[in-house]
Structure formats: structure tokens, C-alpha cells
Steps between C-alpha positions, in 0.01 A plus 500: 500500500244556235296696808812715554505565059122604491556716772795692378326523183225637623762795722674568151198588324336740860852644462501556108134660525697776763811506277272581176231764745863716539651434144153613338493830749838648514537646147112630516653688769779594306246620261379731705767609664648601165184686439516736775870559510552813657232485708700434841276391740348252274822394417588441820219287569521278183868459637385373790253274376735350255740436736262297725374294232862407378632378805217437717294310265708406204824442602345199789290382269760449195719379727224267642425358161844426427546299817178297481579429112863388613347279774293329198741482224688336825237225586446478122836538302385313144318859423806604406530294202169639387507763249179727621671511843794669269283712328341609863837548655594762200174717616558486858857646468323746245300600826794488698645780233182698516519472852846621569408768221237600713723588846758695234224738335318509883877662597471713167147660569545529895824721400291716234660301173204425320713327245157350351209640371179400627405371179836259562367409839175411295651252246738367812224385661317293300854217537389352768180346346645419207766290723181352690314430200838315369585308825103391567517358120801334538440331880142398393483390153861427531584533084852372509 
């Protein structure tokens, strides 16, 4: 059993590393994007390129992630009761969010509505680490 843990453990965090490699990417595209609005072949190709990372890359590996963290909640169910797991939980469904965000201003863009600035897309972008930073903290040094 404890072979079948460390091993799932070990899947969550190859997935996470994937999940993070797309969250940390799509607004920088965004950003750019943004920037050369009106440009249409560029456009066109930042469409396509944010489309492929949001559901070839990031949509498997959130998903992914979620299913190898459900198997070990599963095997270990006392985590629950922990506050850091909590406190973790809170910044993965922030990711979830920013996720989710992403695919609705990807539809946006692709259609022309650059309904934020690329200065917006700048700022967006830096969530993700701060959610990392929090959710390493929290599973490591485990505070609470």
C-alpha cells in the first residue's frame, strides 16, 4: 500500500509540474496577443497556440492532478483534518478559477474581444506563482 502512496505521489507532483508549465504560459500569451491586436495573422497564430496549450496540455494535466490527488486523499483520508491541506485546497480551486478564466478570455481574443489590456494579461499572470509559492509552503512546512 505504502508502494502504491509513494507512487501516486510522485504522478501528482510530474502532473502538477505540467499543470503549472501551462498555467505560467497562457496569459504570457495573452500578453502578447493583446499587444498585437489587429495584426491578423499573428492573431491567428497566438489563437492557435493558445488553444493547444489549454486543452492539449493543461486541461490533461489539471485533470491528471486532480485524479492522482483524489487517489491519495483516498489511500490517506486523515489529511483532511489537517488545516494546510485546507489552505492548499483553497489555491488549487483558485487555479481551477484562473484556469476556467483562461478558456473564457482564449474565446474572447480568438473572436477579436480583447476585453484586457496587455498590461492586464501582465498582472494576470503572475497568479499562478503566487498560488505555487502558497501551496509549496503550506504542503512542506505544513504551518497549520
Amino acid at each position: 500500500m505504502e508502494s502504491i502512496y509513494q507512487w501516486t505521489r510522485a504522478l501528482h507532483i510530474i502532473f502538477m509540474v505540467a499543470w503549472f508549465a501551462g498555467l505560467f504560459y497562457i496569459f504570457r500569451l495573452f500578453v502578447y496577443h493583446a499587444k498585437h491586436q489587429g495584426k491578423t495573422e499573428l492573431c491567428q497564430a497566438y489563437s492557435v497556440m493558445e488553444r493547444k496549450l489549454l486543452y492539449m496540455i493543461m486541461h490533461p494535466a489539471m485533470l491528471l492532478t486532480i485524479i492522482a490527488g483524489v487517489v491519495l486523499i483516498a489511500l490517506n483520508p486523515a489529511v483532511m483534518k489537517a488545516g494546510w491541506m485546507h489552505a492548499k485546497l483553497t489555491f488549487v480551486f483558485l487555479l481551477i478559477g484562473y484556469q476556467i478564466f483562461a478558456g473564457i478570455t482564449l474565446k474572447k481574443f480568438s473572436k477579436g474581444n480583447f476585453f484586457l489590456s496587455e498590461k492586464a494579461c501582465r498582472w494576470i499572470n503572475e497568479i499562478p506563482t503566487v498560488c505555487l509559492i502558497a501551496i509549496v509552503i503550506f504542503v512542506v512546512i505544513r504551518p497549520f
